[in-house]
C-alpha positions in Angstrom: -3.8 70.5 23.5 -5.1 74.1 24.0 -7.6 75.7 21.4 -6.6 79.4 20.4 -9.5 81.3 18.8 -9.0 84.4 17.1 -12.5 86.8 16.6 -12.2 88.4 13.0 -8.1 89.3 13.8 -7.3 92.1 11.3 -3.2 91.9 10.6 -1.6 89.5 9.2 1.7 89.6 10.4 -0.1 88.6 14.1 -1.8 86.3 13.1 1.6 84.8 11.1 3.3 84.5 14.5 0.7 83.3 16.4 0.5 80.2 13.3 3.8 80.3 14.9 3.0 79.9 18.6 0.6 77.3 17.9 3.0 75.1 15.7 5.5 75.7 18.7 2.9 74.4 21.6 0.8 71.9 19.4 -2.0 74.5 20.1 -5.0 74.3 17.2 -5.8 77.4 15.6 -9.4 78.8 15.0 -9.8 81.6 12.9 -13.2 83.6 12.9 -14.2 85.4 9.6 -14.5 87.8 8.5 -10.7 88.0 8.8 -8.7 91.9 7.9 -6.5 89.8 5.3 -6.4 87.1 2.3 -5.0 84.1 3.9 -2.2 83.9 1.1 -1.5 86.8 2.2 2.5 87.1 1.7 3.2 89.0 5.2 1.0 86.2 7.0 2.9 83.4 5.0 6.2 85.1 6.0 5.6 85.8 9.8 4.6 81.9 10.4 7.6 80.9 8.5 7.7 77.3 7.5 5.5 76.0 10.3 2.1 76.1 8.4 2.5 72.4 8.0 2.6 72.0 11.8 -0.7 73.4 12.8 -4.6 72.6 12.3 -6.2 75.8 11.6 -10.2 75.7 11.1 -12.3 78.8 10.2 -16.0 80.2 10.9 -18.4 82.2 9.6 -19.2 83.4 13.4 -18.0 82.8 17.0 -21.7 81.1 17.7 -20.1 78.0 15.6 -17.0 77.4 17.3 -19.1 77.8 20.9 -22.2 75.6 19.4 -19.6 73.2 18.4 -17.5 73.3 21.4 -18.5 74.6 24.5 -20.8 71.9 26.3 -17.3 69.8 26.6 -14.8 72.8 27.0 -14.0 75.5 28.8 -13.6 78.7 27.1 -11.6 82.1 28.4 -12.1 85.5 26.8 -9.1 87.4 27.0 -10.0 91.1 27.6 -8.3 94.1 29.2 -11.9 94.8 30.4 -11.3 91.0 32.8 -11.3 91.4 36.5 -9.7 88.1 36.9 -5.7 88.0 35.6 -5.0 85.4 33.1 -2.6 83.8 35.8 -5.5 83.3 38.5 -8.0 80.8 36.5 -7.1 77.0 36.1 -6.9 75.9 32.9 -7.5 72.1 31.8 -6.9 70.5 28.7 -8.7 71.1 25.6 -9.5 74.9 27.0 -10.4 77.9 24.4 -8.4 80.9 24.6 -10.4 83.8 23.1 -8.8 86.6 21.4 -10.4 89.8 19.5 -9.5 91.9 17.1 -6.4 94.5 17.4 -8.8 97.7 17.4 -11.5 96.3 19.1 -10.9 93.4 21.1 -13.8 91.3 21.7 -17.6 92.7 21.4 -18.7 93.5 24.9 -21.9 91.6 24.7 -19.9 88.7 24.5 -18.0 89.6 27.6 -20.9 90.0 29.3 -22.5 87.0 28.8 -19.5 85.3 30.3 -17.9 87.9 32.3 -17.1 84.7 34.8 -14.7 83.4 32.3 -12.8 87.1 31.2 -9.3 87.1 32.0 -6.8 90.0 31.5 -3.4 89.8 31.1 -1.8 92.6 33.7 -0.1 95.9 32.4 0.0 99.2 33.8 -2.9 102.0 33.9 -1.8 103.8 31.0 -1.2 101.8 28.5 -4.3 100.2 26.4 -3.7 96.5 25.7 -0.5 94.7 24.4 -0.4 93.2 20.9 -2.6 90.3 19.7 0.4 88.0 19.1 2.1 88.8 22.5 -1.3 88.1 24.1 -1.4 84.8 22.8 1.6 83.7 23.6 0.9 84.8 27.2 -2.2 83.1 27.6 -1.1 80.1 25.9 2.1 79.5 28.1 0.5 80.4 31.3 -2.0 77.9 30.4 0.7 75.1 29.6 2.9 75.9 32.6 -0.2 75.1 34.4 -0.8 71.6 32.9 3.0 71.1 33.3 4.2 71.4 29.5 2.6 68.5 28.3 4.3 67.0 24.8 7.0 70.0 24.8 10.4 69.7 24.6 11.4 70.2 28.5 15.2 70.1 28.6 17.4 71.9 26.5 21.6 71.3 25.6 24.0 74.1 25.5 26.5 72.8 22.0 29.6 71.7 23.1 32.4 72.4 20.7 
């Protein structure tokens, strides 16, 4: 299981779909306050369609409580386009926390600092700024699973015959 955390995310219709990407991959969702909408919030109800029921979601008052909770037992990647490393080159085990920031900001840059060692960036070319949040995700998520070999998904798939 992979933990996604989400740093004060500001639309809801990103967050909605990445409810949806975590119901998908049996990832658990952590959402870090304050958050840029209510959470019965009809577009973020709408964009995770009826797989609310599928996924644990926890929230925080701060990032500090999901790392002083967390990160003696787990590793933790922050997601930045500011990363030297690509999200492709780490190694990422079970249990692993994705870090994401918020759309206009991304994640604060003392926080990258402190663990510049674990920053990872998702490649794109020079002049374009970052992709969105939900896309992001779902790239760092399925990288992460195609690397621990797509454990508990669905591997095969049937074309209907008539």
């Amino acid at each position: 299981m992979l933990n996604i955390v989400l740093v004060e995310p500001e639309i809801p219709q990103n967050t909605g779909n990445i409810v949806r990407t975590c119901a998908a991959t049996g990832s658990k969702l952590h959402l870090v306050r304050p958050l840029g909408f209510e959470v019965s919030d009809k577009h973020l109800k709408r964009a995770g369609l009826d797989y609310w029921y599928l996924v644990d979601i926890t929230y925080y008052d701060s990032f500090s409580e999901v790392w002083d909770k967390f990160s003696k037992e787990h590793n933790f990647w922050f997601f930045s386009t500011k990363a030297e490393n690509t999200h492709s080159d780490v190694k990422y085990a079970d249990g692993d926390f994705l870090v994401f920031g918020k759309e206009t900001k991304g994640l604060p840059e003392d926080l990258l600092r402190a663990h510049y060692d674990h920053c990872v960036r998702i490649p794109m070319i020079d002049e374009s700024r970052s992709l969105n949040l939900g896309n992001s995700v779902c790239t760092g998520v399925y990288e992460a699973l195609r690397q621990l070999g797509y454990p508990h998904l669905k591997r095969e798939g049937k074309i209907p015959t008539r």
